[in-house]
Backbone as CSV, one residue per row, in Angstrom:
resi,resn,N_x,N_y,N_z,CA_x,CA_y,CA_z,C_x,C_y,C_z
1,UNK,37.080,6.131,-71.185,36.988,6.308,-69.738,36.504,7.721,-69.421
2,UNK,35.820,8.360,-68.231,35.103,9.188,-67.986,35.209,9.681,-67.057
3,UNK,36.480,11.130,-66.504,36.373,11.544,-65.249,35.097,11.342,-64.458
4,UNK,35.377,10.785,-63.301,34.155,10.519,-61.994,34.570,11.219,-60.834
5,UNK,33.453,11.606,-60.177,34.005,11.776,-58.640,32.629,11.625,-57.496
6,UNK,32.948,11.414,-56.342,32.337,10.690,-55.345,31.351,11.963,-54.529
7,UNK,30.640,11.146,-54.067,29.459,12.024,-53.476,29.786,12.266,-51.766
8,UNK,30.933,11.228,-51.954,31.253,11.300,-50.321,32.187,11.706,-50.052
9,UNK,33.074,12.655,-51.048,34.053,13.749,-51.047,33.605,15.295,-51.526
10,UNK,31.937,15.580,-50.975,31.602,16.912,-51.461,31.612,17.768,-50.169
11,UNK,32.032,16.665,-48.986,32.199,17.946,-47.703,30.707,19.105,-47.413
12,UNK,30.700,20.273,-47.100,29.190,20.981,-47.148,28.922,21.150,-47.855
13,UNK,29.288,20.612,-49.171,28.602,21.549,-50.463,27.282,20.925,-50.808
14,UNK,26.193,21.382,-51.211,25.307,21.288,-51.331,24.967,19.621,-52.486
15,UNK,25.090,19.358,-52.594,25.197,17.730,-54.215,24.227,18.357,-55.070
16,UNK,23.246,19.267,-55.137,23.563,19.412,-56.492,23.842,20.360,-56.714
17,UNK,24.668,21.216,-56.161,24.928,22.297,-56.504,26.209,21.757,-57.163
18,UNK,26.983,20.595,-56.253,28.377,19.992,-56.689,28.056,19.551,-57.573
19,UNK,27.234,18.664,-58.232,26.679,18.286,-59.283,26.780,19.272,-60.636
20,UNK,26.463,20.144,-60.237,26.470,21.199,-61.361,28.461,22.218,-61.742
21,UNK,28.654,22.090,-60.413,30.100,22.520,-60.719,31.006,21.524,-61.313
22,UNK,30.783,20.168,-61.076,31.711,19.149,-61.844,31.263,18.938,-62.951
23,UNK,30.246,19.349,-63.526,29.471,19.028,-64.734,30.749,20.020,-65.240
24,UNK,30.755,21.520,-65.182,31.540,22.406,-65.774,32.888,22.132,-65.999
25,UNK,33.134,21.522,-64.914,34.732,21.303,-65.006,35.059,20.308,-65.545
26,UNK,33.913,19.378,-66.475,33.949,18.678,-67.126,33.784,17.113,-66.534
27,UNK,33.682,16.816,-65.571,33.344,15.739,-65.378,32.355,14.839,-65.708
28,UNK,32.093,13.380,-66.395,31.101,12.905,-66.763,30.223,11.647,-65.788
29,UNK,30.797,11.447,-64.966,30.224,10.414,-64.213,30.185,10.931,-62.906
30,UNK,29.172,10.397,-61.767,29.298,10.623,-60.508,28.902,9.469,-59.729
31,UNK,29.741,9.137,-58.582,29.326,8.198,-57.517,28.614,8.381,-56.519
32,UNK,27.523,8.057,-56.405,26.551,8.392,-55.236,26.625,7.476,-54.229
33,UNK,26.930,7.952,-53.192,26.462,7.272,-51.693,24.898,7.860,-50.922
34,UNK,23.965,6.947,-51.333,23.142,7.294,-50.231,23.080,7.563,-49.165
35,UNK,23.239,8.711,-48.265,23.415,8.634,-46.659,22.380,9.689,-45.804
36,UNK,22.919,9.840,-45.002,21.195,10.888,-44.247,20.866,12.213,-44.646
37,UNK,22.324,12.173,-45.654,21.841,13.881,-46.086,21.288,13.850,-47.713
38,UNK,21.839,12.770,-47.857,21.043,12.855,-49.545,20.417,11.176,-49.652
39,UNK,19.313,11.131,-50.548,19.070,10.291,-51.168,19.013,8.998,-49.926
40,UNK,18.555,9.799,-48.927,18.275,8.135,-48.099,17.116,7.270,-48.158
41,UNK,16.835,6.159,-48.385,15.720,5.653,-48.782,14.512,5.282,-48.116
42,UNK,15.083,5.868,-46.733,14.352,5.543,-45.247,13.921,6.504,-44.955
43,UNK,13.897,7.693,-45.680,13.300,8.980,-46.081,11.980,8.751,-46.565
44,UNK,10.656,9.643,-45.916,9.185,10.022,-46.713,9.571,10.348,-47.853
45,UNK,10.934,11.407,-48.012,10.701,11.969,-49.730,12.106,11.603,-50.412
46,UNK,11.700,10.389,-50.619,12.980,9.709,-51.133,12.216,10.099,-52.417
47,UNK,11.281,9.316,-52.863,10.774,9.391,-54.213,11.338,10.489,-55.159
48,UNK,10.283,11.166,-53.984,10.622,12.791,-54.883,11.986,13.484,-55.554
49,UNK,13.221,12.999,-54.358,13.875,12.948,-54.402,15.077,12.240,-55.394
50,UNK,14.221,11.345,-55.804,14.947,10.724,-56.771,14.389,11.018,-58.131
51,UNK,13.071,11.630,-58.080,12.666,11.976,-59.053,13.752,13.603,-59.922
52,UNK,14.209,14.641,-59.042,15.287,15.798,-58.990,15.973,15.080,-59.230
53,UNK,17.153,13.662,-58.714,18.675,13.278,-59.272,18.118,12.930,-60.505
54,UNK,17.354,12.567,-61.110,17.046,12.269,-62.495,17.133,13.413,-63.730
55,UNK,16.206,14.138,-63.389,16.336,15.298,-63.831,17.765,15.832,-64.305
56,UNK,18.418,16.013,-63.087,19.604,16.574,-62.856,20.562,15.853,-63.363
57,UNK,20.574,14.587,-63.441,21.735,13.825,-63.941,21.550,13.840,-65.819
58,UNK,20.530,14.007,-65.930,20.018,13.868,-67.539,20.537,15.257,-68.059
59,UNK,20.290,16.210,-67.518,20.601,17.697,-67.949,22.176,17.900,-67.578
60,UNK,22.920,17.002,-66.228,24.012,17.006,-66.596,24.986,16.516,-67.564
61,UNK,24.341,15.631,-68.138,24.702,14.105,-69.391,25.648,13.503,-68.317
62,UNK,25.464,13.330,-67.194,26.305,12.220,-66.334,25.579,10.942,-66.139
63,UNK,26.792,9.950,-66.189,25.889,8.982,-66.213,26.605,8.570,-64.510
64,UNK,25.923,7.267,-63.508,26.454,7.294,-62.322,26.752,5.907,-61.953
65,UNK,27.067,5.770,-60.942,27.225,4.622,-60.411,26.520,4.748,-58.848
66,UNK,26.022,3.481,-58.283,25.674,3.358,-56.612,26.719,2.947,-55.522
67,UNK,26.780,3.625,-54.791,27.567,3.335,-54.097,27.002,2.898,-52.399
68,UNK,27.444,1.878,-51.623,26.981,1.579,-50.513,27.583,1.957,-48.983
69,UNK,28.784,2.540,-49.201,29.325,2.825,-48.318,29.137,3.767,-47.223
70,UNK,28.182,4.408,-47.091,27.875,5.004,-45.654,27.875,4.850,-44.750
71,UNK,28.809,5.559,-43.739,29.457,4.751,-42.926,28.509,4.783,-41.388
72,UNK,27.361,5.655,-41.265,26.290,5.683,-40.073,25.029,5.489,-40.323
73,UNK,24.568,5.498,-42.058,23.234,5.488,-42.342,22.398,4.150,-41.393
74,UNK,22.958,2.953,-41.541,22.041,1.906,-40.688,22.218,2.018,-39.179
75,UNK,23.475,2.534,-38.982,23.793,2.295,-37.235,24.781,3.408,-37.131
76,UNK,23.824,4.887,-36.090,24.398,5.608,-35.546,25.886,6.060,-35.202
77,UNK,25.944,4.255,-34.222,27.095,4.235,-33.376,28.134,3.502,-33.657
78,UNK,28.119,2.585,-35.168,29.119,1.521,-35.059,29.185,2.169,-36.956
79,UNK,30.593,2.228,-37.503,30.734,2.509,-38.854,30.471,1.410,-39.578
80,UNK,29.900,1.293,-40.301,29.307,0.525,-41.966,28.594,-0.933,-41.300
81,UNK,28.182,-0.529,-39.941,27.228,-1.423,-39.727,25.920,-1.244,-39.743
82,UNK,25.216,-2.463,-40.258,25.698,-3.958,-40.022,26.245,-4.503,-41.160
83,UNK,26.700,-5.534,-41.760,27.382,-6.080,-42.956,26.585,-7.565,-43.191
84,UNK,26.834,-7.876,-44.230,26.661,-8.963,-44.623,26.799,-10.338,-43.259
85,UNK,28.063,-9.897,-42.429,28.859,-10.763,-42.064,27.994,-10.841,-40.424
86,UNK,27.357,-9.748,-39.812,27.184,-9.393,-38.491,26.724,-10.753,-37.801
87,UNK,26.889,-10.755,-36.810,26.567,-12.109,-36.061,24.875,-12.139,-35.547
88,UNK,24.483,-11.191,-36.110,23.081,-11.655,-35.762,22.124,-11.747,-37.085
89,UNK,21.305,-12.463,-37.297,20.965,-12.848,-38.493,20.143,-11.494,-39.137
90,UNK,19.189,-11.269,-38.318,18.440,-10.241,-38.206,19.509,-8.663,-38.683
91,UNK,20.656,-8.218,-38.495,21.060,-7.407,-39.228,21.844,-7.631,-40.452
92,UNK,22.178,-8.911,-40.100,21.916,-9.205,-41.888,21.452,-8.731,-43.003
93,UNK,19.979,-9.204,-42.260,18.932,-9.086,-43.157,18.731,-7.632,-43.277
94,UNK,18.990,-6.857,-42.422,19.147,-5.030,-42.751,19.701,-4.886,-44.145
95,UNK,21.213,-5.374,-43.819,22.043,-4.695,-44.767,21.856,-5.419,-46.392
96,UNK,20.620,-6.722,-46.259,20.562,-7.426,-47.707,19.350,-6.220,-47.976
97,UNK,18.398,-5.689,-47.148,17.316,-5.280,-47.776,17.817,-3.361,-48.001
98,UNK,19.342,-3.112,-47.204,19.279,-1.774,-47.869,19.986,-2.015,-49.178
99,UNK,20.857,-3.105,-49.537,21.476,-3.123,-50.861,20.056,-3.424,-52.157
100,UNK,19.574,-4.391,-51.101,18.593,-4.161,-52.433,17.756,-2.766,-52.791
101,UNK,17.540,-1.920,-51.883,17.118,-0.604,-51.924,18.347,0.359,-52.651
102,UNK,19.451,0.061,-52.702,20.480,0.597,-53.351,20.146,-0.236,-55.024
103,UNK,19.547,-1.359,-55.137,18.758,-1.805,-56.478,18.687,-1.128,-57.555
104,UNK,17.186,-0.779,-56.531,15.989,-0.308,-56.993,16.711,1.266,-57.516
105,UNK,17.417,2.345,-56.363,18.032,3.295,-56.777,18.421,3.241,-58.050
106,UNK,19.744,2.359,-58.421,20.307,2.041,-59.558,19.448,2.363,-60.786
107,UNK,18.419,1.355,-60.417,17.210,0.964,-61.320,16.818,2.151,-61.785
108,UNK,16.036,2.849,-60.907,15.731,4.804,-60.963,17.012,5.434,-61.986
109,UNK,17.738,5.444,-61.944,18.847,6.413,-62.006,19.495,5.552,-63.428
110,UNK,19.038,4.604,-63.905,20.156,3.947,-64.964,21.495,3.914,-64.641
111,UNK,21.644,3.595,-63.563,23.177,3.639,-63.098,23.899,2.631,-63.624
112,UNK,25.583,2.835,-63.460,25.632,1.460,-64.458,26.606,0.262,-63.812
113,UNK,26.548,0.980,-62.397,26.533,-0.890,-61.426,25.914,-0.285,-59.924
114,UNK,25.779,-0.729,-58.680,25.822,-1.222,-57.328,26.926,-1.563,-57.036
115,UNK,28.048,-1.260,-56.144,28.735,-1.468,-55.340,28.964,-2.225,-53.854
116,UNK,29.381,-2.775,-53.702,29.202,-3.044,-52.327,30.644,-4.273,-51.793
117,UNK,30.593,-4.338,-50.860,31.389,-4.767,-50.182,31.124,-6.365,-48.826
118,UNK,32.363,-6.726,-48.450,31.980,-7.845,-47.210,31.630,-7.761,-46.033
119,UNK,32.349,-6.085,-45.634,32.286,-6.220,-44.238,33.196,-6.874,-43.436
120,UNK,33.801,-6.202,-42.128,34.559,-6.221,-41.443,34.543,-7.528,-40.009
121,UNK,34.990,-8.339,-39.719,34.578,-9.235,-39.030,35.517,-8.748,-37.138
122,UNK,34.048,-8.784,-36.333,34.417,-8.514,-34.951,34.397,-9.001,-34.477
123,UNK,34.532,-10.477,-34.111,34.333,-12.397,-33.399,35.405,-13.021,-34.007
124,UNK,35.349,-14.343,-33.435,35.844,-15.450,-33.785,35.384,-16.133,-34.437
125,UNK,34.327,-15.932,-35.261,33.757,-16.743,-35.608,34.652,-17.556,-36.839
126,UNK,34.178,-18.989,-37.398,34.692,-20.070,-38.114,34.792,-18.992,-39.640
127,UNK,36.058,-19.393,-40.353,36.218,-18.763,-41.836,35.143,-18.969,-42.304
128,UNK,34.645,-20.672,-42.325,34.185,-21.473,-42.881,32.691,-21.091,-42.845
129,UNK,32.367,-20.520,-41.905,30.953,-19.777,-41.699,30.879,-18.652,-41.841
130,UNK,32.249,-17.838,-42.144,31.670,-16.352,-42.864,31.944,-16.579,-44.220
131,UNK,32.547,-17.614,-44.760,31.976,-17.405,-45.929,30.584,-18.174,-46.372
132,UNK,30.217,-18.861,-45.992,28.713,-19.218,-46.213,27.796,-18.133,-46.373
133,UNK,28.194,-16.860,-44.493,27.088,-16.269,-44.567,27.832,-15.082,-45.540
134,UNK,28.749,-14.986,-46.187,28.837,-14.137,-47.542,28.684,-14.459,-48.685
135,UNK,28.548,-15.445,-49.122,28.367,-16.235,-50.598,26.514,-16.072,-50.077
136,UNK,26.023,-16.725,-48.890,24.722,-16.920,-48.879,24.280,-14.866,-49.235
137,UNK,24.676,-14.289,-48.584,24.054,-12.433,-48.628,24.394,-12.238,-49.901
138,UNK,25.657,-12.403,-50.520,25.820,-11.721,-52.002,25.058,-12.198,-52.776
139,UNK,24.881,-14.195,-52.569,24.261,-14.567,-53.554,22.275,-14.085,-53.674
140,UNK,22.065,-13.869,-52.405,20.470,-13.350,-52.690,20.415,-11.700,-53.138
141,UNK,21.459,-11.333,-52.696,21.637,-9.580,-53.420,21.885,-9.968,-54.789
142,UNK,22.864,-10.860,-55.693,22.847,-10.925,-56.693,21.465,-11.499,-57.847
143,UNK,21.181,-12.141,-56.630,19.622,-12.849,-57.701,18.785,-11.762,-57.885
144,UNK,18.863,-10.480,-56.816,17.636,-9.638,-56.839,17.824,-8.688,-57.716
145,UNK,19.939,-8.253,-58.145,20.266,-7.218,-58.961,19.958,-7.963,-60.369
146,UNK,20.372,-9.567,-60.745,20.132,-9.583,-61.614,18.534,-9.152,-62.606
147,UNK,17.363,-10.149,-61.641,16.210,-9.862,-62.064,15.939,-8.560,-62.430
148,UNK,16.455,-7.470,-61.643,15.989,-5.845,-61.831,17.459,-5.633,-63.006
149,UNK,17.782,-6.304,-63.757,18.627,-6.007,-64.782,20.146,-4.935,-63.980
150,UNK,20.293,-4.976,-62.774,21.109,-4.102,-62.659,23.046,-4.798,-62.077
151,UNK,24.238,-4.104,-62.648,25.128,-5.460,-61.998,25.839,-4.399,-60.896
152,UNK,26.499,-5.743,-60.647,26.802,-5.283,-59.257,28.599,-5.267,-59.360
153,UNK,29.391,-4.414,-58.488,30.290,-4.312,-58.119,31.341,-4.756,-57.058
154,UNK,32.203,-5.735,-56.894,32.340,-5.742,-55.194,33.479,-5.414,-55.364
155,UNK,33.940,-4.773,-54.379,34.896,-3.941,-53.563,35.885,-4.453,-52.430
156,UNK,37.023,-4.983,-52.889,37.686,-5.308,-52.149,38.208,-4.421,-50.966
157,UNK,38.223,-4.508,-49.450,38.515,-3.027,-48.550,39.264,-3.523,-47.656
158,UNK,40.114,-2.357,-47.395,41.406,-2.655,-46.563,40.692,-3.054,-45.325
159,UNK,40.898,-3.777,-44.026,40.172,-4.337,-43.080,39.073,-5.518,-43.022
160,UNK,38.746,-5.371,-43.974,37.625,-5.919,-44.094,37.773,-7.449,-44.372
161,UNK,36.926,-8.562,-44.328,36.813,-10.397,-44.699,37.031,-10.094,-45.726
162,UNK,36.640,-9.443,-46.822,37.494,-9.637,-48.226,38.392,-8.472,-48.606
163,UNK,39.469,-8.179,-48.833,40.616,-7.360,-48.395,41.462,-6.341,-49.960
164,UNK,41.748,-8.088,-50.737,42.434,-7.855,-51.958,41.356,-8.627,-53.000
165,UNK,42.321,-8.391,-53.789,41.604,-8.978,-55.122,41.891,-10.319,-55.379
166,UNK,42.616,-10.919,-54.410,42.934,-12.669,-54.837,41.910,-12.981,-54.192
167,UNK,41.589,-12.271,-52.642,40.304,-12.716,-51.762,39.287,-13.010,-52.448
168,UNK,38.485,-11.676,-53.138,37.534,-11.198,-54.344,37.617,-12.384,-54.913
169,UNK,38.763,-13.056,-55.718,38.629,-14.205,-56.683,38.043,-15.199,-56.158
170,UNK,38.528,-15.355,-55.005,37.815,-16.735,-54.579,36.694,-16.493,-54.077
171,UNK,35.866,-15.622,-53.805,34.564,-15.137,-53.373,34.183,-15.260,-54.649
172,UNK,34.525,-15.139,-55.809,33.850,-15.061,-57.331,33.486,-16.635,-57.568
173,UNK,34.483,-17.352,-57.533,34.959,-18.704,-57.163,33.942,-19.554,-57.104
174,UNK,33.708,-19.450,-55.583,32.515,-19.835,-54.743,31.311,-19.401,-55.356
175,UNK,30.908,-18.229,-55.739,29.683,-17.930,-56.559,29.574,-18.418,-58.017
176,UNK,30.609,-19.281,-58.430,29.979,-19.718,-59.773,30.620,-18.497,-60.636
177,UNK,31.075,-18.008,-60.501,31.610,-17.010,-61.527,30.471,-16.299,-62.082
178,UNK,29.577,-15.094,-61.381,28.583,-15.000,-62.220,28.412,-13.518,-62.993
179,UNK,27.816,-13.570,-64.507,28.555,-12.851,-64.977,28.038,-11.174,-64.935
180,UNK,26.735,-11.064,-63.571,26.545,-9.857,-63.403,27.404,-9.600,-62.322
181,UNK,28.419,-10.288,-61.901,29.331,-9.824,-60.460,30.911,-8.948,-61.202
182,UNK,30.531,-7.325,-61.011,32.313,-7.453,-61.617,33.099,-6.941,-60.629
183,UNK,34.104,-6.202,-60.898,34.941,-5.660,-59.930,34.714,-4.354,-59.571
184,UNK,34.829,-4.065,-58.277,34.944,-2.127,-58.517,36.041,-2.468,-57.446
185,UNK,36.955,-1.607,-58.262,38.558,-1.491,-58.046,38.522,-0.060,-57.997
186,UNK,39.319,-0.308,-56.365,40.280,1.679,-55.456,41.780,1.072,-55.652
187,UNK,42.274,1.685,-56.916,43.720,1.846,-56.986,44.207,1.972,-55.957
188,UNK,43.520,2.862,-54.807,44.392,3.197,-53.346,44.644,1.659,-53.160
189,UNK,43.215,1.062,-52.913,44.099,-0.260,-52.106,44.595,-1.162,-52.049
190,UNK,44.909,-1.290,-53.594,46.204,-1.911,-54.180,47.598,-1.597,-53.952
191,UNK,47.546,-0.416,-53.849,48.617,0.038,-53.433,48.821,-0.068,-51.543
192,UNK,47.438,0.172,-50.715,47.586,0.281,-49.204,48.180,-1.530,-48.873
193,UNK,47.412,-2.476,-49.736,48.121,-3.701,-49.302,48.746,-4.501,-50.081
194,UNK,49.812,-3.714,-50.826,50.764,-4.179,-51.533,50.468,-5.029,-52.685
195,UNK,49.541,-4.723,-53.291,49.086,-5.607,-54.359,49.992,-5.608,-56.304
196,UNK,51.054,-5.654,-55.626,51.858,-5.038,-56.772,52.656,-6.339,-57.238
197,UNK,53.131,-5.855,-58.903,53.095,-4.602,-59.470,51.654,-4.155,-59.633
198,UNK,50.835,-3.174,-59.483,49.594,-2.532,-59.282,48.843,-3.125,-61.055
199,UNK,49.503,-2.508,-61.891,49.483,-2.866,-63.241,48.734,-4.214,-63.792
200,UNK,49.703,-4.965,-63.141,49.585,-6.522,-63.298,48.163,-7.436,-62.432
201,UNK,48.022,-6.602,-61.608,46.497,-6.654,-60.652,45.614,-6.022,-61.941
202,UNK,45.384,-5.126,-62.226,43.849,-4.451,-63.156,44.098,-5.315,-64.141
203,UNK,45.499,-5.583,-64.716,45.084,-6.597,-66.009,44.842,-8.284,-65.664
204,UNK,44.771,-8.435,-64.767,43.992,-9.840,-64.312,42.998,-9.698,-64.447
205,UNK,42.056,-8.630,-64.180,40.905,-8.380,-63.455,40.158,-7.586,-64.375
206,UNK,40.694,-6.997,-65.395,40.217,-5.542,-65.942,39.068,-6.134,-66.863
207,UNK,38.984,-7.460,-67.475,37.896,-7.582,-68.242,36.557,-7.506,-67.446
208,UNK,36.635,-7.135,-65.950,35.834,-7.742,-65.119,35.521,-6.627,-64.433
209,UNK,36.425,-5.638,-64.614,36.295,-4.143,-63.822,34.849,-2.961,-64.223
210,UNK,34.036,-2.972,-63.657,32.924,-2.537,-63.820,32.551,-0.522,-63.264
211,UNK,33.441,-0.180,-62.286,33.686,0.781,-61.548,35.614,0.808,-60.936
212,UNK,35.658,2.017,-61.237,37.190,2.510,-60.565,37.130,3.828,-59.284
213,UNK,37.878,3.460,-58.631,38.035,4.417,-57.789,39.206,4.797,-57.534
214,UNK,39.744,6.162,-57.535,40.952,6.760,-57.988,41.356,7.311,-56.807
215,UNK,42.549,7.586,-56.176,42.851,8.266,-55.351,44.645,8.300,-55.023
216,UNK,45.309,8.386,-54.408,46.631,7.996,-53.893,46.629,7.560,-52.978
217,UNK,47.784,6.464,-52.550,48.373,5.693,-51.343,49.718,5.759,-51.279
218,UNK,50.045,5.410,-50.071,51.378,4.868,-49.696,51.165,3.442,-49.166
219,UNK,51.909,2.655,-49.032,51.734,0.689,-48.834,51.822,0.788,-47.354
220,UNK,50.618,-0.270,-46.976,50.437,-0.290,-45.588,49.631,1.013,-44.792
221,UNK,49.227,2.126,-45.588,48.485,3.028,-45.079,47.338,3.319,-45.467
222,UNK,46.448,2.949,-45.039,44.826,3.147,-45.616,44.501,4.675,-45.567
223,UNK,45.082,5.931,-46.206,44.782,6.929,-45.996,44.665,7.195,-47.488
224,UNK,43.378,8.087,-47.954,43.283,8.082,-49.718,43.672,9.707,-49.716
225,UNK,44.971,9.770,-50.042,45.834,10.962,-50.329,45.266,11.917,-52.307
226,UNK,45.809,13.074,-52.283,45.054,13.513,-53.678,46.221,12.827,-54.652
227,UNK,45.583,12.318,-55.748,45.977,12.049,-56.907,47.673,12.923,-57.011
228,UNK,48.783,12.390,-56.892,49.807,12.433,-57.354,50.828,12.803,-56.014
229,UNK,49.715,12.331,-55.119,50.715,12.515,-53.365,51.290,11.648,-52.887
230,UNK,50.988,10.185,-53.611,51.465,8.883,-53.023,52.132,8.735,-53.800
231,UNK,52.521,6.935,-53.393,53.377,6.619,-54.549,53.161,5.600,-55.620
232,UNK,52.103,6.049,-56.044,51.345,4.927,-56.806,51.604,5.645,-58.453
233,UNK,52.417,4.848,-59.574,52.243,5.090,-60.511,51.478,5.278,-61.297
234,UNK,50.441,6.097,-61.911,49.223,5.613,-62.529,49.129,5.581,-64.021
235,UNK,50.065,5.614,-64.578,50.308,5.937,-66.311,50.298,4.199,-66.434
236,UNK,50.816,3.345,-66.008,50.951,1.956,-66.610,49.359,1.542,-66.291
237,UNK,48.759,1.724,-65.225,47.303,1.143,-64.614,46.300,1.984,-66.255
238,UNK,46.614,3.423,-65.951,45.283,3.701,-67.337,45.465,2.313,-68.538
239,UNK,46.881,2.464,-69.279,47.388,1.884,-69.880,46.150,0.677,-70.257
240,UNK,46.810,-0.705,-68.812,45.741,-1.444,-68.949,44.510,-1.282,-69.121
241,UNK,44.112,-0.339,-68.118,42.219,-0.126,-68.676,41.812,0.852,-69.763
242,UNK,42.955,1.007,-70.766,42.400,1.494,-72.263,42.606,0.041,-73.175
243,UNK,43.697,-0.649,-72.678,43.649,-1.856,-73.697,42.340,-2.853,-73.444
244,UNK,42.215,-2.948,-72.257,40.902,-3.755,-71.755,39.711,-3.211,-72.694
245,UNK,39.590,-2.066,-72.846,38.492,-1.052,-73.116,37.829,-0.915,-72.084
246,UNK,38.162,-0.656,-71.121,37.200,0.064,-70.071,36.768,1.452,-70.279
247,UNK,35.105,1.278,-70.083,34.669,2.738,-71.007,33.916,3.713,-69.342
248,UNK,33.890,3.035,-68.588,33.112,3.500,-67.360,33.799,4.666,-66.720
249,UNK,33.647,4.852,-64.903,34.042,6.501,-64.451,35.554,5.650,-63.964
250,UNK,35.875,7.219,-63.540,36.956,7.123,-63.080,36.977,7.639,-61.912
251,UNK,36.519,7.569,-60.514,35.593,8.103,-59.534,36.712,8.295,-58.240
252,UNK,37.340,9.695,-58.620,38.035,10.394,-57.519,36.946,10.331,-56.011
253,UNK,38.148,9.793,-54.891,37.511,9.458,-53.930,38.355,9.559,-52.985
254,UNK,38.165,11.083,-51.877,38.718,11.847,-51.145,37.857,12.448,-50.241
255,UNK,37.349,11.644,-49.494,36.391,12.312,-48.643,37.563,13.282,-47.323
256,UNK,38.692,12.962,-47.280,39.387,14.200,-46.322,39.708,14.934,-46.638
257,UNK,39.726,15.026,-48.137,39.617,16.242,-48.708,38.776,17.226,-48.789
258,UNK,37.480,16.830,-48.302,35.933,17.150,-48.468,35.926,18.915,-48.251
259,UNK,36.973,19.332,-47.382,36.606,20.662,-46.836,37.062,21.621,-47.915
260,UNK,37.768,20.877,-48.749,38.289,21.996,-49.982,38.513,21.072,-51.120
261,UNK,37.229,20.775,-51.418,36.511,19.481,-52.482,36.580,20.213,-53.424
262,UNK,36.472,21.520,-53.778,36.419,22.138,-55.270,37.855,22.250,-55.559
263,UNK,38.895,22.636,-54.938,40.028,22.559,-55.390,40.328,21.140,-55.894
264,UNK,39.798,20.301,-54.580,40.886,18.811,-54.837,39.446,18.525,-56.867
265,UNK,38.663,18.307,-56.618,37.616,18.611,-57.891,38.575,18.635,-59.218
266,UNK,38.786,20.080,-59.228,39.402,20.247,-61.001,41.424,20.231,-60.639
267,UNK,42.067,19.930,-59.594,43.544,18.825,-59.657,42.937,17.747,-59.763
268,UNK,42.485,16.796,-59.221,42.309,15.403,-60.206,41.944,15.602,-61.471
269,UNK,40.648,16.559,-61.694,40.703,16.433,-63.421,41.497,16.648,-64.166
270,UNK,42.655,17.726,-63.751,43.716,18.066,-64.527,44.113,16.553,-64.443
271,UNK,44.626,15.623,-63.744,45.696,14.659,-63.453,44.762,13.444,-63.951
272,UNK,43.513,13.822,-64.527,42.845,12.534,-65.037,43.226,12.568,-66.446
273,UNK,43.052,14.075,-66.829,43.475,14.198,-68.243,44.914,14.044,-68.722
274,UNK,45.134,14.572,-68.168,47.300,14.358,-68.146,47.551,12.705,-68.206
275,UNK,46.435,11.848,-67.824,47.092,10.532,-67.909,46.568,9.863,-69.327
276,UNK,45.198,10.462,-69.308,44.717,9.713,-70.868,45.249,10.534,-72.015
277,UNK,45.916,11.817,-71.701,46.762,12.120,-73.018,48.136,11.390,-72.649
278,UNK,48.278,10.679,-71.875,49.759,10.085,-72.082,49.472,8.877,-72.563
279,UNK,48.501,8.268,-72.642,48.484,6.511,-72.847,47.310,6.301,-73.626
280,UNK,46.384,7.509,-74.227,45.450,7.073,-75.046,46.301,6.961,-76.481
């Protein structure tokens, strides 16, 4: 496993300058969120741009993951819209053609999944028709990650049409079980909606766990606290994902921490290492 940390907990710091300070402090993986300040693809100099994270990630020996979560890049005024789920077909089709642009990124970057999520539902609309129009969006995002060789992650999120990881199952379910779909699991929100014993969740799931996201919770509070503020045990969870062999990041993810990101930075690494010398 491979200290990680998130692109959307670097607050003002420059990404690659952060890039280069977590390299030191030893970190090996990083999670990128495309958003308006880095790496947006709706950018003239995206290219170029991606041509520097290359560079930079090679000379860091980090390897990364994609992440989709930006919470204004498509729509100004409404957070992580539009979704899969939106009631108009037409932004739909936004959010299938920026994941597939989150692809192609991947693709660039050798990343070693796409992330993404269901989306939050604001209607009445029938169960029975959001999951159509989510099996129908994942399943054409998945045909497009597979062809470009790249897999994908989904993300169970507090609020959101798919929530926990039993949800996730049956969304897997419905897709045929397919075997570029894995998990990217936030310990937080196992813990925010009681998904316990926490333990017993990653080892259902862990052959399947593709991306981790690390942080602290308390149950019932969607707030991602620093590594050892909640009350989430994390010595039994490594546990499972060393027996699994999970070899991927471990992707500290604290964006309210953002304003004093270098501190919160090397305390999780201390508290990443403190756990794999207890259970490796």
């Amino acid at each position: 496993m491979k200290a990680g940390y998130s692109t959307n907990s670097f607050g003002d710091a420059d990404p690659l300058d952060a890039l280069s300070l977590l390299c030191e402090q030893g970190y090996a993986s990083l999670a990128i969120t495309p958003d308006r300040h880095m790496l947006n693809p709706y950018e003239k100099i995206f290219s170029s741009e991606v041509r520097v994270w290359q560079r930079a990630l090679v000379k860091a020996q980090m390897s990364c993951v994609v992440e989709t979560g930006a919470r204004y890049l498509l729509d100004p005024r409404k957070k992580h819209h539009p979704t899969l789920l939106s009631d108009v077909q037409d932004d739909c089709k936004r959010r299938i053609d920026f994941l597939r642009r989150a692809i192609d990124l991947a693709g660039e970057l050798n990343a070693d999944c796409v992330s993404l999520w269901s989306g939050a539902v604001y209607s009445d609309t029938d169960d029975a028709l959001l999951w159509q129009k989510l099996t129908d969006g994942v399943g054409e995002v998945l045909d497009y990650a597979t062809r470009c060789g790249v897999v994908l992650g989904f993300e169970p999120e507090p609020g959101m049409f798919i929530d926990t990881v039993s949800r996730a199952e049956e969304l897997f379910e419905r897709l045929g079980r397919p075997k570029s779909l894995g998990f990217t699991v936030d310990i937080g929100h196992l813990e925010c909606l009681g998904e316990r014993p926490l333990a017993d969740t990653v080892r259902d799931v862990a052959d399947r766990i593709v991306n981790v996201h690390i942080d602290d919770m308390t149950v019932c509070c969607h707030e991602h606290l620093p590594l050892g503020k909640g009350d989430i045990d994390y010595r039994p969870i490594f546990q499972e994902l060393f027996a699994a062999g999970y070899q991927g990041g471990l992707h500290v993810e604290l964006p309210r921490q953002s304003h004093r990101w270098h501190e919160t930075a090397k305390e999780s690494y201390e508290f990443i290492q403190r756990m794999i010398r207890l259970t490796s």
